[in-house]
C-alpha positions, 0 to 999 in steps of 0.5 A, a space after each residue: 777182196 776181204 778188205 773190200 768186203 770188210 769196208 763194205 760191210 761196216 760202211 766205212 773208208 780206209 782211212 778210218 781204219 788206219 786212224 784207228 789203227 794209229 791210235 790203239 793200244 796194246 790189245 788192239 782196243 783204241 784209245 779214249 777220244 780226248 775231245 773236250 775233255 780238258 779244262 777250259 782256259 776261261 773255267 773261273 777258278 774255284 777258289 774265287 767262286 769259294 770268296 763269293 760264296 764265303 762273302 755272301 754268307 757273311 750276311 745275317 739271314 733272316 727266316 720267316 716267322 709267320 708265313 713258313 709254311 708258304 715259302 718254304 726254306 728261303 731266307 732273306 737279307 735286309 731289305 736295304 741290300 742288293 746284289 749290285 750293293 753286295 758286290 760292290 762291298 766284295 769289291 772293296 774287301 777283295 781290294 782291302 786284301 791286296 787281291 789282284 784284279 785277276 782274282 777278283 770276279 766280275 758283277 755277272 758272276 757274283 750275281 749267277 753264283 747269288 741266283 742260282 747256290 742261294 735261296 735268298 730274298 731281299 725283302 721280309 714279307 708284309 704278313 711276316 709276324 704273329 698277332 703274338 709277336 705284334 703285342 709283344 713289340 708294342 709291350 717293350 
């Protein structure tokens, strides 16, 4: 009867109680779920993002000059560069190193690590210098 009234009471059946106590511990508290708390089998490696993230910082970076207050805190590579052309050069320096095809990542990663940890542009922008700057480079 107190075992009906319990169930009742807290709208639950018998079986998840007997689960519950299945998995307590000592103290009678149950135990942590483990549901998804495990590392996924397709988790990309850190070690691997780390070669990206050191490749595409291997590339100088240029900072607006004239135009800083606008855009600010982006910087920009040669504007003779892609990301398709950055990863093909990973490619080959991963290649160089004798990497195994399993430590070397695909074109998508390079390109979301790229989009979304980098503020990077690849084009300078056309108001970029000074009237100063401009004389200046005439002069030389």
């Amino acid at each position: 009867m107190c075992a009906k009234f319990f169930l009742n009471t807290l709208g639950i059946s018998e079986t998840v109680v007997r689960n519950a106590l299945k998995k307590s511990e000592r103290g009678g508290f149950v135990s942590q779920d483990m549901r998804g708390r495990h590392e996924p089998k397709n988790k990309l490696p850190e070690v691997i993002k780390e070669g990206i993230r050191t490749h595409i910082r291997s590339f100088p970076v240029y900072e607006t000059h004239y135009s800083r207050e606008k855009i600010k805190k982006r910087k920009y590579l040669g504007s003779e560069l892609n990301t398709n052309k950055m990863f093909s050069m990973y490619k080959l320096k991963c290649e160089e190193e004798d990497l195994p095809k399993s430590q070397i990542a695909k074109p998508w990663i390079y390109r979301h690590i790229f989009n979304t940890e980098f503020n990077l542009g690849f084009k300078l922008l056309s108001n970029d210098t000074c009237d100063m700057c401009n004389s200046l480079k005439m002069a030389l």
